[in-house]
DRENGU-273376 format. One record per atom (N, C-alpha, C): x, z, y; residue in three letters. Coordinates in steps of 0.001 Angstrom, whole numbers, plus 524288, in hexadecimal, padded with zeros to 5 digits. Each point is the difference from the previous one (the first is absolute). Layout:
BEGIN
XZYAla
...
***
This chain:
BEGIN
14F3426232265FEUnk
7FAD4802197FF0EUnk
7FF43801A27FA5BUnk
804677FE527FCADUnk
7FEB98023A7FBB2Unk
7FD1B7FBE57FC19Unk
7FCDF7FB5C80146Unk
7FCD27FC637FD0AUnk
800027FA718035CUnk
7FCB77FE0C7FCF4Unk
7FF377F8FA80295Unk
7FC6D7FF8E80404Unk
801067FE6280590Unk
7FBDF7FFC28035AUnk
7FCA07FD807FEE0Unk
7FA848018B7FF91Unk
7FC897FB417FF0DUnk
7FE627FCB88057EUnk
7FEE07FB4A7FF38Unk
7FE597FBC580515Unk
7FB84803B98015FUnk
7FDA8804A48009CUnk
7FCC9800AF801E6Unk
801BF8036180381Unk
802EF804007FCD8Unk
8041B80385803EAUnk
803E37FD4580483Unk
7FEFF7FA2C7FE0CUnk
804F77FDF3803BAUnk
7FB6F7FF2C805F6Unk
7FA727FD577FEF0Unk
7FC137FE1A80268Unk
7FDDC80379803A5Unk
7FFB2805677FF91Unk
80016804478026CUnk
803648022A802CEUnk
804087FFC47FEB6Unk
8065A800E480396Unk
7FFE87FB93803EDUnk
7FEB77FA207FEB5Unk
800BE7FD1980504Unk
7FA607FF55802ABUnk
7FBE28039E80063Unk
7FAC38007C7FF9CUnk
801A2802F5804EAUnk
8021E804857FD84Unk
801EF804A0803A0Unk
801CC7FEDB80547Unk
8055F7FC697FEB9Unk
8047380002803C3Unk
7FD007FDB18055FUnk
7FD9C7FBF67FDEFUnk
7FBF27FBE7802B8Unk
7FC6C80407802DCUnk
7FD57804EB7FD78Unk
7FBE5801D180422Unk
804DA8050F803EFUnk
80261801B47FC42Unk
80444803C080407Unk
802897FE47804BBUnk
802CE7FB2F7FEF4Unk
801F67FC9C802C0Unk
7FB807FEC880516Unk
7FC737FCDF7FFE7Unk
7FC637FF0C8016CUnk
7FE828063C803A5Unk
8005B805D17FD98Unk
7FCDC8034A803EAUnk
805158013E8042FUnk
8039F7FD3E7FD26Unk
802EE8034180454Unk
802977FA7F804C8Unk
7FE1A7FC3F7FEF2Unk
8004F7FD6F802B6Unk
7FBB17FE51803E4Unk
7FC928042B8008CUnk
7FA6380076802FAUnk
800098026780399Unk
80543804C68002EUnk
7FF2E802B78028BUnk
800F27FE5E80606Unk
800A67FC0C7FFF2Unk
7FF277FCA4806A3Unk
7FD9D7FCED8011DUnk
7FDC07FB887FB51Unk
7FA2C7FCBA7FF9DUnk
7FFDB7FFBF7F9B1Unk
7FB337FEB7800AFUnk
7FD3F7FF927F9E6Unk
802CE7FC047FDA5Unk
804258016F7FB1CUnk
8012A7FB8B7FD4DUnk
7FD198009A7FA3CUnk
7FE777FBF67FF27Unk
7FBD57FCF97FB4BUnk
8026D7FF0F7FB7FUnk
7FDCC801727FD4FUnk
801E87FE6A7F929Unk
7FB157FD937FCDEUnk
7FFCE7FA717FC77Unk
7FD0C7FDA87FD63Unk
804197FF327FB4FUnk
7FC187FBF47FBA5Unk
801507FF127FD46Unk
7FDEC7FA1F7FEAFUnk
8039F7FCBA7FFDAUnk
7FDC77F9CF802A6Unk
8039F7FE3E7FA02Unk
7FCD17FC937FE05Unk
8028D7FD657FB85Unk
804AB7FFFD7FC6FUnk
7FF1B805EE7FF47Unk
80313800F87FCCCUnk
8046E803DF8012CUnk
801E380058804F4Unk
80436802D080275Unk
7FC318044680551Unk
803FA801CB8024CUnk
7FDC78033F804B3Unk
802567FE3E8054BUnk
7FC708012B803DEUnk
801287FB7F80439Unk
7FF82807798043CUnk
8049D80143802A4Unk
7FCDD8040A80315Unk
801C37FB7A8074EUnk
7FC47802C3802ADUnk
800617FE1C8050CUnk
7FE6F8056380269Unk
801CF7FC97805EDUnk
7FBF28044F80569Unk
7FAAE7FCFB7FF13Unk
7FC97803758035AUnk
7F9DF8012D80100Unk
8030E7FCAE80587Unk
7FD0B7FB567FFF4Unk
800527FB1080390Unk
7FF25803B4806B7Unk
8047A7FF0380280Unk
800068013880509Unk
7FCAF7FCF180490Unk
7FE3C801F48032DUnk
7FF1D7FCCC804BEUnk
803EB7FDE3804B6Unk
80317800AC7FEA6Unk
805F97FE098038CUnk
804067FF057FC10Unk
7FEF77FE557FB5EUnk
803687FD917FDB6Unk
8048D803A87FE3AUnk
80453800A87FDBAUnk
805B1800737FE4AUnk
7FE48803097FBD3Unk
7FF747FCD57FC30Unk
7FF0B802977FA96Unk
802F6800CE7FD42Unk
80156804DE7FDD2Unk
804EC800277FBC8Unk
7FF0B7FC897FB78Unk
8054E7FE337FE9AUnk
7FE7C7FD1A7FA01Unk
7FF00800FD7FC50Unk
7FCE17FC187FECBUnk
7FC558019C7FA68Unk
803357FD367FAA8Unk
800C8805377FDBDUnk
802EF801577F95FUnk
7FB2C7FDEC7FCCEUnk
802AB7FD307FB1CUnk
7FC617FDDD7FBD2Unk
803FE801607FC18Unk
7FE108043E7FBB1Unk
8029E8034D7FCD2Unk
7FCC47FC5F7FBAEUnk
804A27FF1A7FBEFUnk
7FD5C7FD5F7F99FUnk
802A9803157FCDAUnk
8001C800437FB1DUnk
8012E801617FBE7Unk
802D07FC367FB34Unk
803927FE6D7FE2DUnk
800E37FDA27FC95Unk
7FC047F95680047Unk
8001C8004C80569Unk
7FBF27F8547FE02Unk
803B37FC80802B0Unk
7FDFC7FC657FE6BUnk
803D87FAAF80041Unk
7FFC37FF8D80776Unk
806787FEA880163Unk
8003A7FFFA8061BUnk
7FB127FB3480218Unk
8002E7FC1D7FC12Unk
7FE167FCBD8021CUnk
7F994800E4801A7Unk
7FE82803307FD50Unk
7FA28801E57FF84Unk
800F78056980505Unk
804B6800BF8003EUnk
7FFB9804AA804AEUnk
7FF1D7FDD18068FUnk
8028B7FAC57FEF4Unk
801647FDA7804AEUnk
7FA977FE578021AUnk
7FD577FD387FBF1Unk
7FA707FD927FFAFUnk
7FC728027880393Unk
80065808897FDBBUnk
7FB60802DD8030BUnk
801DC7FF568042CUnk
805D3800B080190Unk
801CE8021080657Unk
7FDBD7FB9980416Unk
801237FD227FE07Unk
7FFA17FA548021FUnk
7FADB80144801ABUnk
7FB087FE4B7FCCCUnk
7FA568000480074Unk
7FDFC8057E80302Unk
8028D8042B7FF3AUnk
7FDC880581803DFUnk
802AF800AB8035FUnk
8057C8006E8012FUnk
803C4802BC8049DUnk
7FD497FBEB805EBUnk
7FE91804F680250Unk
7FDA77FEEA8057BUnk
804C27FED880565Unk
8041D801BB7FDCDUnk
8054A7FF86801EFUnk
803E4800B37FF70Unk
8048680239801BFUnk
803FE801487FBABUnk
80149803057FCF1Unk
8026B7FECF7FB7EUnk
7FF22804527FB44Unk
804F0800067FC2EUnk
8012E802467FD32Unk
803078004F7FAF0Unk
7FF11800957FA4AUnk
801A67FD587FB5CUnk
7FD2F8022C7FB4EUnk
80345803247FD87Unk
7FE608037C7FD61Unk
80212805CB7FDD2Unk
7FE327FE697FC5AUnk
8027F7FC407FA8BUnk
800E88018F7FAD9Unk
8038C802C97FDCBUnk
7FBA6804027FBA9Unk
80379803EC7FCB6Unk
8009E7FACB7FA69Unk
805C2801E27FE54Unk
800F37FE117F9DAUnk
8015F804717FD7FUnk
800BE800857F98FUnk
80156802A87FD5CUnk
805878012C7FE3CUnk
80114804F47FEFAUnk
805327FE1C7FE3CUnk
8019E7FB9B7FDF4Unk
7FF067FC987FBA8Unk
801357FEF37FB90Unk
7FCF07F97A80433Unk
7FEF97FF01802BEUnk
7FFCC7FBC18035BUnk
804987FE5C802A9Unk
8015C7FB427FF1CUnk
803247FC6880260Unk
8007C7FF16805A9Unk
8028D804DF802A9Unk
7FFB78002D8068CUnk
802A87FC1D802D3Unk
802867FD277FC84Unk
802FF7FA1280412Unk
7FE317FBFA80078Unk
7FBAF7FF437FBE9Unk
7FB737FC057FFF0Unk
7FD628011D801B6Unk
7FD3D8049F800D3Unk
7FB5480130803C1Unk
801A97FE868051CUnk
805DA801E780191Unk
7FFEE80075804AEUnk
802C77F81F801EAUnk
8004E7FF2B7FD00Unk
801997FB0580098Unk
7FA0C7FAE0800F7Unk
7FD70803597FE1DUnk
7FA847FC847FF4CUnk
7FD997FFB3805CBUnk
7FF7F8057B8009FUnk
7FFEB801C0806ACUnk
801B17FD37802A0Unk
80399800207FF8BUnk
8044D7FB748035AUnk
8001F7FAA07FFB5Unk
7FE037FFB47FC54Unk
7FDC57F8027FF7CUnk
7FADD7FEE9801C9Unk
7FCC3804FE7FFC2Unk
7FBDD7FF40802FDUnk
7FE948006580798Unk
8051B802158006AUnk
80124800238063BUnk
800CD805C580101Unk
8024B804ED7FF04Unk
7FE2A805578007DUnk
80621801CE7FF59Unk
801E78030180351Unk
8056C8033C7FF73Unk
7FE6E805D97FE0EUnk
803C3802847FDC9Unk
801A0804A17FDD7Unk
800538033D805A4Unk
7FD2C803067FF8AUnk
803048039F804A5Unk
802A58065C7FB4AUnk
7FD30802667FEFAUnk
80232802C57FE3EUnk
7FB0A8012E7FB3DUnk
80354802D07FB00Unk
7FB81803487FAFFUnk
8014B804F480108Unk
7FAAD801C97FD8DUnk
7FFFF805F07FEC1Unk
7FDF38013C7FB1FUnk
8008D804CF7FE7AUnk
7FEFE801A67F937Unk
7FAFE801B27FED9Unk
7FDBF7FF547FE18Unk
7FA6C802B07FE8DUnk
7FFEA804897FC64Unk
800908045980027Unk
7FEB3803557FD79Unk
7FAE0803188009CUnk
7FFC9803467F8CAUnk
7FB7E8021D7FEBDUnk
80087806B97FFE1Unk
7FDBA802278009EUnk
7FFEE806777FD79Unk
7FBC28016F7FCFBUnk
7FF28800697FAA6Unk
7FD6E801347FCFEUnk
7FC96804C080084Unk
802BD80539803FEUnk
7FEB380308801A3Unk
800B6805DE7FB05Unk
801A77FCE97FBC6Unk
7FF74805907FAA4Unk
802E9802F07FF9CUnk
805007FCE380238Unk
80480804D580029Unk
804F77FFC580446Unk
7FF1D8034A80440Unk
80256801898035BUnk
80345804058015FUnk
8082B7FE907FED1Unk
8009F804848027CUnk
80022803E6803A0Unk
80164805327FC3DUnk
7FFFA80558804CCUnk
805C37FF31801BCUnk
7FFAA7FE83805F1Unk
803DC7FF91801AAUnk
7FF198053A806A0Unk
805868035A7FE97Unk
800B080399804E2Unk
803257FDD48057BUnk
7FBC8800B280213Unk
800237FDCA8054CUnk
805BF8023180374Unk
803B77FDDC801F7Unk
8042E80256802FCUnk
7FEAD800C38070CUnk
7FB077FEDB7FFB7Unk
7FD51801B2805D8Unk
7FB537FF2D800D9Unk
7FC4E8042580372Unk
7FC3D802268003AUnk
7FBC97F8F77FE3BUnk
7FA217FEEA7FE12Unk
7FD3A7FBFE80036Unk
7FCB880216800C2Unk
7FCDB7FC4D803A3Unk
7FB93802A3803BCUnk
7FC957FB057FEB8Unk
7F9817FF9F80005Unk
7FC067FC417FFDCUnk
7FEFA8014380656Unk
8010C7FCEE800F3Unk
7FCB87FE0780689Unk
7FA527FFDF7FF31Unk
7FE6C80555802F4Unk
7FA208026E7FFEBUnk
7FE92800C8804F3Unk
8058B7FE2D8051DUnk
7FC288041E803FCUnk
802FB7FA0F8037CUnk
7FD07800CB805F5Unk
800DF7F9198048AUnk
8058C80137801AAUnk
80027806A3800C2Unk
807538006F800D7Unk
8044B7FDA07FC89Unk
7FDF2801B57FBB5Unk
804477FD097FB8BUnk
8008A7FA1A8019FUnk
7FC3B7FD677FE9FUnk
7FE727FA208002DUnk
8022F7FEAE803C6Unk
7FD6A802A880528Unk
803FA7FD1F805ECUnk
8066A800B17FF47Unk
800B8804647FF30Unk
804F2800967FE12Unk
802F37FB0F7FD7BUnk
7FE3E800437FAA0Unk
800C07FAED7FCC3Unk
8018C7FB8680363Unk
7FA217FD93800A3Unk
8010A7FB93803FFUnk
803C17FF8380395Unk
80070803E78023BUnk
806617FF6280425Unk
80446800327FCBFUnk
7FFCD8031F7FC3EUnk
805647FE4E7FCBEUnk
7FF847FAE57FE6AUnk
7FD737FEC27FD0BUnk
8001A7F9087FDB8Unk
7FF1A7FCF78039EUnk
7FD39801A180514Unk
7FEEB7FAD4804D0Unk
7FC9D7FD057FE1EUnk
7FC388016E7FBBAUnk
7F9537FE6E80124Unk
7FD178023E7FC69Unk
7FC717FF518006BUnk
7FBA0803E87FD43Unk
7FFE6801177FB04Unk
8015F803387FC6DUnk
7FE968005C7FAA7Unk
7FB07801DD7FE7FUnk
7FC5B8013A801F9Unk
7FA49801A67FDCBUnk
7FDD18007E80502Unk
7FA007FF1A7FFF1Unk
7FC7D80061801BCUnk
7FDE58052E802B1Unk
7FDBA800838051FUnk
7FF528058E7FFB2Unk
7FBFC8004D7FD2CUnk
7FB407FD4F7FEB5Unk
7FCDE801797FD42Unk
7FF7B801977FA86Unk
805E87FF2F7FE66Unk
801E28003D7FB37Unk
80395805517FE46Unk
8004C8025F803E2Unk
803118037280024Unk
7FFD8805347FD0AUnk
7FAF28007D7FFE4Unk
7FBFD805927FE47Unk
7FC73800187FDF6Unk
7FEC07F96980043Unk
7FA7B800097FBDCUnk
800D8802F97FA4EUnk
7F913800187FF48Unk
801FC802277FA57Unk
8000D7FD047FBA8Unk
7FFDC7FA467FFB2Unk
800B37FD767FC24Unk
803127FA59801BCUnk
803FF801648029DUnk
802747FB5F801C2Unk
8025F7F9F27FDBAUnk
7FE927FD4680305Unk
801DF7FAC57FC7BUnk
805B57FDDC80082Unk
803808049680236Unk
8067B7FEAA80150Unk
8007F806107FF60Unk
802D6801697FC90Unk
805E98042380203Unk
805B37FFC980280Unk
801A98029F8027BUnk
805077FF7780031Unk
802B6804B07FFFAUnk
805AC800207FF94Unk
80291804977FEAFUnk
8059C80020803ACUnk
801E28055E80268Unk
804A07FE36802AAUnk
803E1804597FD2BUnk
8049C7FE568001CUnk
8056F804CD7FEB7Unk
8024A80124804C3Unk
80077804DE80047Unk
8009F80242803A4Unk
805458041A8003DUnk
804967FF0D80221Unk
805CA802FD7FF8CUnk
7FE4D804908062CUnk
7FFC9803AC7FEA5Unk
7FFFE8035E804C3Unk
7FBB17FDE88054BUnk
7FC287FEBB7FD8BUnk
7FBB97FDA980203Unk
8002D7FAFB802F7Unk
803DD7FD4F7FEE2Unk
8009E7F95E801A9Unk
7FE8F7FDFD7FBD5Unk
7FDDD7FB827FF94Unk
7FB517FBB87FE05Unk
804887FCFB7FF7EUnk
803898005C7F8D0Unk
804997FC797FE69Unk
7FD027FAFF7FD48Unk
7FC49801FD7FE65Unk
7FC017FAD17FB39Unk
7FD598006980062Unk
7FB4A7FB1C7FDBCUnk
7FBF3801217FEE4Unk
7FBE47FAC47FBB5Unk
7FCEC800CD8000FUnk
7FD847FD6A7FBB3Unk
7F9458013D7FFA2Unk
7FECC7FAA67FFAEUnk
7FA4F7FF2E7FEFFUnk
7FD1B7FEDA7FC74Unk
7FB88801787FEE3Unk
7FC6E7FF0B7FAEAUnk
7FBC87FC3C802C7Unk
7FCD97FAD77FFB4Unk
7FC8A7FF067FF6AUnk
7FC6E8000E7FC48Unk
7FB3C802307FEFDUnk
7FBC97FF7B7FAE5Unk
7FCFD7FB15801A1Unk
800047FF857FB10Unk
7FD187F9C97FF7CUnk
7FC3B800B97F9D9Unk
7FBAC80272800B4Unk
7FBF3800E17FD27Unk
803418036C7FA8FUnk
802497FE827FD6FUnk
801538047F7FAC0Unk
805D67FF407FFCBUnk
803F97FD0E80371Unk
803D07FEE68006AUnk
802F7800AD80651Unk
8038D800D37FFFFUnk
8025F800BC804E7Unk
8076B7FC607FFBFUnk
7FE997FEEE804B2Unk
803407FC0A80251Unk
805D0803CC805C0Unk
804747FF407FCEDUnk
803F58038780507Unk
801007F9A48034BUnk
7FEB2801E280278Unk
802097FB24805ABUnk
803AE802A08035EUnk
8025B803617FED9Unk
80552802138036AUnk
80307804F37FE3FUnk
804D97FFB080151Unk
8043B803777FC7BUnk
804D97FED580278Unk
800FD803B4802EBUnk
803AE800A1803FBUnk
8024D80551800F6Unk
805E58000D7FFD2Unk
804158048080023Unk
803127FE9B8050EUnk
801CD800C8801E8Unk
804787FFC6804F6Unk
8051A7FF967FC37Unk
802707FDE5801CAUnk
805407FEF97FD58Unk
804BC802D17FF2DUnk
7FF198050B803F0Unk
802BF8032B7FF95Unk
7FF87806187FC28Unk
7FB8F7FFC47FCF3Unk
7FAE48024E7FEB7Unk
8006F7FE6F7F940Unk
8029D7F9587FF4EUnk
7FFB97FE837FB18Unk
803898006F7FBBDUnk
7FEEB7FF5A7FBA1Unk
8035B8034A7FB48Unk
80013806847FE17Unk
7FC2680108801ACUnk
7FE358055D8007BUnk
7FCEA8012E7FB93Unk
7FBE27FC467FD80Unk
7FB9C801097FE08Unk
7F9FE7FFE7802ECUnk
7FF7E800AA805AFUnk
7FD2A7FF20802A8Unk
7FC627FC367FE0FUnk
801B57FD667FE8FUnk
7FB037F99F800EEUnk
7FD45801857F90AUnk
803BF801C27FE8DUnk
7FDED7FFCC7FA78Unk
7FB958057A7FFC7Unk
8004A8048380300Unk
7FE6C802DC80161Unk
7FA3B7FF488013FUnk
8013B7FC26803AEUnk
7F9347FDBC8031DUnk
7FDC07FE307FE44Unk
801977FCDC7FBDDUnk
7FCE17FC1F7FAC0Unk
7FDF98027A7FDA4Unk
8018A805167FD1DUnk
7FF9E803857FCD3Unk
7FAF58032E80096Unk
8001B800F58044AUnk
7FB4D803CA80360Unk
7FD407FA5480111Unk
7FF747FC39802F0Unk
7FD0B7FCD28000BUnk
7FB6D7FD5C7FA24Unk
80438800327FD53Unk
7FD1E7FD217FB79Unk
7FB93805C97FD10Unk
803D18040A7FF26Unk
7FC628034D7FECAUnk
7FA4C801F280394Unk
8007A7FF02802CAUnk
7F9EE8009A8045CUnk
7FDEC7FA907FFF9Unk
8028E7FAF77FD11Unk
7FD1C7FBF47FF31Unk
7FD1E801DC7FAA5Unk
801F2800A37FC76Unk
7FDB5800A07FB8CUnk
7FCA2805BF80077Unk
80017804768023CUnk
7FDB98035F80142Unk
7FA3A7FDD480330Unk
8006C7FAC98020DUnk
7FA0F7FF228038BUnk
7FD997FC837FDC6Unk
802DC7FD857FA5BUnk
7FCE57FE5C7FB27Unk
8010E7F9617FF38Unk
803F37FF7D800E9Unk
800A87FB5F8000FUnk
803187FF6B7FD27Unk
8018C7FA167FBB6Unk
7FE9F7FF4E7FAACUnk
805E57FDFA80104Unk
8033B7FB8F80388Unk
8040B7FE2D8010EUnk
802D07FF3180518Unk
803D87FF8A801DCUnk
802E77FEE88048FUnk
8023A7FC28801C3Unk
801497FC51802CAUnk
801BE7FCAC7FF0BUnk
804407FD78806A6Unk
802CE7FDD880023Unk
802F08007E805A2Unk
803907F8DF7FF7BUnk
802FB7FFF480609Unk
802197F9DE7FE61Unk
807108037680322Unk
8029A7FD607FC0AUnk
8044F80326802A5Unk
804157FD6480010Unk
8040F8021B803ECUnk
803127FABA80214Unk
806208016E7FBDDUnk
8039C7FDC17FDD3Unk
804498011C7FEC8Unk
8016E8046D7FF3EUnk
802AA80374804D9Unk
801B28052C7FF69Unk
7FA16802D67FDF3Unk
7FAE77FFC48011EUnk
7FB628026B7FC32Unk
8011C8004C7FD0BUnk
800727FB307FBD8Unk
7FE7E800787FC3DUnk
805CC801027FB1DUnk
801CC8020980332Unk
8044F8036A7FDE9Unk
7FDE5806DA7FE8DUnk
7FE558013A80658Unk
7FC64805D180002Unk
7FA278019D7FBEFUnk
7FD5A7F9D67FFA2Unk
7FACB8025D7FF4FUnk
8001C800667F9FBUnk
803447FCE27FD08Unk
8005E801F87F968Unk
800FA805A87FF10Unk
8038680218800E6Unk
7FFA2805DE800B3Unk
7FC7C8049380190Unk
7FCD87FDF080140Unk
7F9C0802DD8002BUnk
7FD787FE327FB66Unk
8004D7FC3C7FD02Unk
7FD777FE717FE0FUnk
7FC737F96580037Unk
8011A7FE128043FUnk
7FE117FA7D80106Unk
801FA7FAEA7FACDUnk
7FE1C7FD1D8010EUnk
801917FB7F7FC1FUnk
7FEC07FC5F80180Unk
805537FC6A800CEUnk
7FF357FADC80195Unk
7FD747FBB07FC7CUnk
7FABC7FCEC80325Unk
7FDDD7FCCE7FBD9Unk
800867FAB1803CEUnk
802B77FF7C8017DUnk
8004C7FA54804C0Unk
8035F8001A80353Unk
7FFF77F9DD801E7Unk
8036E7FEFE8050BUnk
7FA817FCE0803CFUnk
8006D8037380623Unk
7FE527FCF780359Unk
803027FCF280327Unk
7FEF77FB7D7FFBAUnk
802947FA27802B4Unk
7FC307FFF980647Unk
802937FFD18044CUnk
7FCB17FECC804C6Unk
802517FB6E80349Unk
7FD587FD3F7FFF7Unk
8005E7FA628005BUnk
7FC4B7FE0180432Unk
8030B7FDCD804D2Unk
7FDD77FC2C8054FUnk
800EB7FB94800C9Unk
7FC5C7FCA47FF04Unk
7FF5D7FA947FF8DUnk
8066E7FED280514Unk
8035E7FBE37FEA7Unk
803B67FD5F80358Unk
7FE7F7FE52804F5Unk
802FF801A180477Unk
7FEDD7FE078049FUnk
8005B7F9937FFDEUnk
7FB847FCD98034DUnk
801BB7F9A67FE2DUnk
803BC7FECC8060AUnk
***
């Protein structure tokens, strides 16, 4: 990014992820996002027949023991805690603490930021299209095998999700999503076909993505990305400011 993240820029990026995350996990029941003592607790909107997905309790740099405390006192059923640490944090003690408190490692992911100021011009090696019309979208969806946007989302004129597909001789090789989340936007998906990759493609979709983020006025970007990501998303410009730890209490 060029400078020092400030904790506020960081507070907004996991502000973000939390409401992006959260819209796109609605799109089959209402899942809930608060902010309960200190950390973020998202859930489902309580069913009448029961099978609730589990409810994530996201912290920031606080002591496990104070993480364990909220889950404990709010989780309505089963759940996992998603602490981010900092680079320059001691990830074998964190994750060791976890583990004395009763909680396994399942897997981390990276937290990155996009400042949004400077984005390269990168030339696309196949056609990128914004999914504007229900053909595209249905389309989409059968390629990925479930829904990437909303129809109501499709054409509005001030939408609260974009998405974008690459297109080789009019087959749907990638694609990629924008959630807005008030002056910031959140990618919750970024996907190439494998036969499709090493091309430039993905870097392509970022490129055009981020610029129509910052084009609809939004101040930062922010995404959680797995290994091979966060190899891709520095090259647009992203910057890693964390590790997410996701962690499920031990079967007894």
């Amino acid at each position: 990014m060029g400078k020092q993240v400030t904790q506020r820029e960081i507070d907004l990026a996991i502000e973000t992820v939390v409401r992006g995350y959260g819209f796109q996990r609605s799109f089959t029941h209402p899942y809930l996002f608060e902010k309960v003592d200190g950390l973020w607790r998202t859930h489902d909107e309580p069913r009448k027949k029961g099978g609730e997905r589990r409810e994530e309790f996201i912290s920031h740099r606080m002591d496990p023991t104070d993480v364990h405390a909220v889950a404990r006192k709010h989780a309505r059923g089963h759940y996992c805690l998603c602490p981010i640490h900092g680079p320059d944090d001691d990830a074998d003690l964190i994750r060791d603490t976890y583990k004395d408190l009763g909680y396994r490692l399942n897997h981390t992911e990276f937290f990155m930021i996009h400042s949004l100021s400077r984005i390269p011009r990168v030339v696309s090696p196949v056609t990128l299209e914004r999914v504007t019309t229900m053909e595209m979208a249905e389309r989409l969806a059968k390629t990925a095998a479930r829904r990437q946007i909303l129809p109501e989302h499709v054409d509005a004129e001030d939408p609260p999700m974009r998405v974008y597909v690459a297109l080789v001789k009019d087959d749907i090789v990638g694609w990629v999503n924008s959630v807005v989340a008030d002056k910031a936007t959140y990618c919750g998906g970024m996907y190439v076909q494998p036969e499709h990759r090493r091309q430039g493609i993905a870097r392509a979709l970022l490129a055009k993505m981020l610029r129509d983020d910052r084009k609809g006025g939004a101040r930062q970007a922010s995404l959680l990305a797995s290994h091979a990501g966060a190899k891709l998303y520095p090259v647009v410009g992203y910057s890693e400011v964390g590790t997410m730890m996701v962690l499920t209490p031990k079967k007894k």
